[in-house]
N, C-alpha and C positions, 0 to 999 in steps of 0.2 A: 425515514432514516436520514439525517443529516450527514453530509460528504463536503468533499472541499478538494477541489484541484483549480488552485490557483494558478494564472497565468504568467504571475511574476515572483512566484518563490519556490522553494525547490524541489524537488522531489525524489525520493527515496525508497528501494523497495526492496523486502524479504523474503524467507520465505521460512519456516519454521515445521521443521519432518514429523509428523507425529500422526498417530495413527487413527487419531479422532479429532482433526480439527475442529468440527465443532462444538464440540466439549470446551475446548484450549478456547476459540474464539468467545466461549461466552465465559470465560472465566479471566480473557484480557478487558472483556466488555464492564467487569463486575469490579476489577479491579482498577482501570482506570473511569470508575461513572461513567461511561459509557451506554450505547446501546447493543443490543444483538437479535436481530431479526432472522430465522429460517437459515441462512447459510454467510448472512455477511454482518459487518458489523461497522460503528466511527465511534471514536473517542476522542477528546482533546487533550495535551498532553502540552501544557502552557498554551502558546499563541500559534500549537500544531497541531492539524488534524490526522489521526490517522482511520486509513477505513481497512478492514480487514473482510476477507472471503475465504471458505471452507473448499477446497482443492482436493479433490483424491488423495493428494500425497503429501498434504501439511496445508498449513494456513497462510495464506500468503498476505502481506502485508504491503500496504505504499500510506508513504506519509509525505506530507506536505507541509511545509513551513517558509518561512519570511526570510530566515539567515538560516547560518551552517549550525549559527553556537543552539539556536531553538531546534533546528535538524538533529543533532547531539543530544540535547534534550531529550528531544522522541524517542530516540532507538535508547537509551538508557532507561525510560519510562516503561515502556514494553520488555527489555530485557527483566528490570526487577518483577515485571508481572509475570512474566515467563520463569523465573527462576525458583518462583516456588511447586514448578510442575520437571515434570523427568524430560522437557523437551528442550530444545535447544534452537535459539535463533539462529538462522546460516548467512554471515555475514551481507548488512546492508550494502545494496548499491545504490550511489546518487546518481539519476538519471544523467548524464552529458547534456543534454538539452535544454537541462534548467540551470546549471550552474553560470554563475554570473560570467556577463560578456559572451554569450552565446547566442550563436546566431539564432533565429525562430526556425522551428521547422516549416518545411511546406506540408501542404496538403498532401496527399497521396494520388496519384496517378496510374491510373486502373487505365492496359490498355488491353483487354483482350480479346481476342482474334472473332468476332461478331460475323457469322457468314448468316445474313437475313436475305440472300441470293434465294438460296434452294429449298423456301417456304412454298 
């Protein structure tokens, strides 16, 4: 399955309530030419990718794109394929992190309390 989390464009993420994700998931696969494999799925959606996963409690989506106006793009691409089903996308968020002029994140910093004494 082809994915795409680029390092320098932005990112975007949903999550959409429905009681058979992936059902929803292979019918946004079908609808944007996409693929959909077992529980997850990517589609392109102009010069954005997005990839979607089947969640307990809806389908959750993150998309990736170059600019805001192709981010825009995506979540209107997905909305019109979701609009022909009874579910409902719950509004996107764009990540703080990718939005331009943002710092990089660090790494994460895992310190936990290791007592390798009383082996």
């Amino acid at each position: 399955m082809e994915g795409s989390a680029p390092n320098d464009g932005l990112h975007a993420q949903a999550l959409i309530v429905t009681a058979d994700p992936s059902a929803l998931g292979e019918h946004v696969a079908r609808a944007l030419a996409g693929v959909w494999q077992a529980s997850a799925g990517s589609a392109r959606a102009g010069s954005a990718t997005v990839d979607f996963h089947a969640w307990p409690d809806g389908l959750r989506l993150d998309a990736y794109a170059p600019s805001e106006d192709e981010l825009a793009a995506a979540e209107r691409a997905i909305g019109e394929a979701v609009a022909a089903t009874d579910a409902r996308v719950v509004d996107w968020r764009t990540r703080p992190s990718t939005l331009p002029g943002a710092a990089p994140l660090e790494p994460p910093v895992y310190n936990f309390p290791f007592d390798d004494d009383d082996e």
